[in-house]
N, C-alpha and C positions, 0 to 999 in steps of 0.2 A: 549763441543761439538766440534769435529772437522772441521776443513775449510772447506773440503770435501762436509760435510753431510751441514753445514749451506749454500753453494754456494746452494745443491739439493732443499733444504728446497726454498728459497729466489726465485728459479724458478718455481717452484708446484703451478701448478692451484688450485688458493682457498686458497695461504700462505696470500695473500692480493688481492683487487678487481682489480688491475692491471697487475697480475699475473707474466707470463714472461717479457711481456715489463716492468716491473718496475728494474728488471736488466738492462737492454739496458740502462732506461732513468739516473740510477743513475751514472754509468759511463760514461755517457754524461754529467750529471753534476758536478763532480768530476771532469774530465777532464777540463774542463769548468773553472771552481773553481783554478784553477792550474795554469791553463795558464794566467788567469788575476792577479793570486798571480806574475806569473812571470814580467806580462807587468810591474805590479806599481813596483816590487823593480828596472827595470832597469831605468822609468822615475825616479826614488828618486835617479839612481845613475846616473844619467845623470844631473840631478838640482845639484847635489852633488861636482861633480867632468864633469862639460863639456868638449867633445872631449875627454877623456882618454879613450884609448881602455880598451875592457872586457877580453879580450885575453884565451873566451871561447871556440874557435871553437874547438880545438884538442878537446878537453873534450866531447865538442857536438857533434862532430862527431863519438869517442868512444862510449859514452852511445849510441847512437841511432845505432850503428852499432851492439850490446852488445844486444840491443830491439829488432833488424830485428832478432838476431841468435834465443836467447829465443822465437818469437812466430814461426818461421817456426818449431824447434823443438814441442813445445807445441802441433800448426795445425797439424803435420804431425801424432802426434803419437794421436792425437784426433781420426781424421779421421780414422789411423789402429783400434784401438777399435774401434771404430762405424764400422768398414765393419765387422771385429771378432764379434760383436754381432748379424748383420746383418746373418753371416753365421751360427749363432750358432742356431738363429732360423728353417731355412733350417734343420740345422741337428737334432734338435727333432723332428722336423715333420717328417723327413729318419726314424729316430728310431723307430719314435711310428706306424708309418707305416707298417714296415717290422714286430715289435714284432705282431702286428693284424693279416697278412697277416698268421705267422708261428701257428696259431690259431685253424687254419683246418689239419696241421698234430696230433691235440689231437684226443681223443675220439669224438664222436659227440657229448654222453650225458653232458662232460665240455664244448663245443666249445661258445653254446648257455650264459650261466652265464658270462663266461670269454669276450664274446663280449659287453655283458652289460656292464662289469666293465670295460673296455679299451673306451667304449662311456662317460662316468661318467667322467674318469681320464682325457680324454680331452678335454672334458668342463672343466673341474677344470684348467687346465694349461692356457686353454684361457682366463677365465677368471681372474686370476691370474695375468694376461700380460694386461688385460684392465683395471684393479684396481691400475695399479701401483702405484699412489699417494697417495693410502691408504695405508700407511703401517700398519694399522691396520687389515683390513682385509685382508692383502697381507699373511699377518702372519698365518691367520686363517687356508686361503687357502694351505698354504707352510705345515702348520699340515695334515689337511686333504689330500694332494697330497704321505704323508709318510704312513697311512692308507692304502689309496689304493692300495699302491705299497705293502704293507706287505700283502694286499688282492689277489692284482693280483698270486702276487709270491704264496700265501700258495697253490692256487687255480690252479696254473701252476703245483706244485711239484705233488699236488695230482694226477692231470689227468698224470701225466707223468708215475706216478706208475700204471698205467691201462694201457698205448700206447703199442701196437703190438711188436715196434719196437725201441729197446733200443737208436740207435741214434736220437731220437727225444730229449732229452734231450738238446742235445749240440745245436742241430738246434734252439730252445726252450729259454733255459735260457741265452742265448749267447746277444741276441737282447733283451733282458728284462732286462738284466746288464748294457747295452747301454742307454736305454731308460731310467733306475733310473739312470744313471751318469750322464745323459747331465741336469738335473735337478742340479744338484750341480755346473757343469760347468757354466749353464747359471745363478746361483747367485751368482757365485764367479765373473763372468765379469762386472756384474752390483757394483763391490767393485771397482774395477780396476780403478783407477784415479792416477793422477799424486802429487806424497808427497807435503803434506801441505804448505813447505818451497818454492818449485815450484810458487802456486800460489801469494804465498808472494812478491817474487820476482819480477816477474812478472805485480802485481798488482800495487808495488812499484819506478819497471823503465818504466812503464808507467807515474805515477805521476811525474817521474823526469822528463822525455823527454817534456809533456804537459809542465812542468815547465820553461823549458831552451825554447822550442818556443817559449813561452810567453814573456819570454828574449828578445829574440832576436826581437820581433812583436816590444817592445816598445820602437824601436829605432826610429820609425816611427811618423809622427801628427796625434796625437789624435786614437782613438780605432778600430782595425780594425775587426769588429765581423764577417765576412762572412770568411776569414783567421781562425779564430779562431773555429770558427763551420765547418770548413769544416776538421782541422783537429783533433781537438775532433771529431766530427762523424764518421770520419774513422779508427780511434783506438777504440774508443768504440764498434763498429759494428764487428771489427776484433777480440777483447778480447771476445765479448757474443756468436757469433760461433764458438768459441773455448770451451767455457763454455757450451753451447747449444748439443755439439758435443759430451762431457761430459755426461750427463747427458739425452738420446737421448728416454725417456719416457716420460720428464716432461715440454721440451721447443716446439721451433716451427719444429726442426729440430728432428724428429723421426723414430724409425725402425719397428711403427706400420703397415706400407703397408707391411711389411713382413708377417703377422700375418696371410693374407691371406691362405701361405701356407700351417698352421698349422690346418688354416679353412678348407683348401680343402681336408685335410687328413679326417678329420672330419667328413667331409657331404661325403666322401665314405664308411663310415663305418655303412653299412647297412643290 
């Protein structure tokens, strides 16, 4: 199983009864976990050898500068796929819109069948886009939505062979080419994450950074845990909206409010 698929899995409602937050809280305890690994080695080095410098900070200041460049990359390119998806929704609902619309330059005797089946296939898309955490059923759906489309299409060519007017075709099958590709585009975007090795990375100069704080915390008397949770909580918070952003079906952060538009194409098709 790849990083990818196990981060989507780990955030899906219903992988466990804590759902999404159980992401948030494990990298809060990680982080957590890290940074008290750090305090004790530096009290043991401190019992060890008192007063000798650690002669860390270049280092600390690398790594954590090395931290800010990876998540602004990461965020930024989060955020662009999330809006790309956000727009890809828009543009099936343009598509399947317009192929409806070009419905009435058929004959009349297709016009009526061919509106049935263009009501069917967008129920099917929507619901498709409300099940996403079933990939079982998503699958089912993703069959049936190829069906239909070889339905729509047989049932377009036919009536096209009867239309008055030979450019009805181009008008015709133009926007129904659209309308089965943006199906492929919008599951090839839901693939589009950042290489495995990324989040590795990432996952891992977090733990060093939490680490070297912790360091540096236990120069101090005695435990300072509001320091410590305050900045575990803010890295933690920062890696799960990036991950959240990722994955923008299954967390709290989603492109379901778009779905409207797909609805409103919907309920004019009457």
């Amino acid at each position: 199983m790849d990083i990818e698929h196990t981060i989507e899995l780990a955030i899906r409602p219903g992988f466990n009864w804590l759902g999404a937050p159980a992401v948030l809280l494990l990298l809060l305890g990680g982080l957590l976990l890290s940074t008290d690994v750090g305090r004790r080695l530096r009290v043991k080095h401190l019992r060890a050898a008192p007063g000798e410098s650690t002669g860390l900070g270049a280092i600390t200041g690398a790594v954590f500068g090395l931290m800010g460049l990876m998540v602004a990359f990461t965020f930024s390119g989060a955020a662009s796929r999330f809006d790309h998806r956000r727009d890809l929704i828009v543009e099936e609902a343009n598509d399947i819109g317009t192929a409806y619309l070009r419905i009435d330059l058929l004959p009349e005797a297709a016009r009526g069948p061919l509106k049935d089946e263009f009501r069917a296939y967008a129920d099917s898309r929507l619901q498709t886009y409300r099940l996403a955490t079933d990939s079982e059923r998503v699958n089912q759906l993703l069959k049936q939505t190829a069906q239909q489309q070889s339905q729509i299409w047989k049932m377009s060519v036919e009536a096209i062979e009867h239309a008055s007017s030979p450019p009805v075709a181009a008008q015709i099958l133009a926007p129904l080419n659209a309308m089965f590709d943006i199906v492929t585009t919008r599951a090839a975007a839901t693939r589009i994450h950042p290489p495995g090795v990324v989040w590795v990375m990432l996952g891992g100069l977090t733990l060093v950074c939490s680490l070297l704080a912790g360091y540096e915390m236990g120069g101090g008397v005695g435990r300072n845990w509001l320091h410590a949770l305050m900045f575990a909580s803010i890295f933690s918070l920062t890696l799960y909206v990036i991950i959240d952003m990722e994955f923008p079906r299954v967390g709290f952060i989603r492109v379901t409010a778009m779905d409207s538009v797909l609805q409103d194409v919907r309920d004019s098709m009457q």
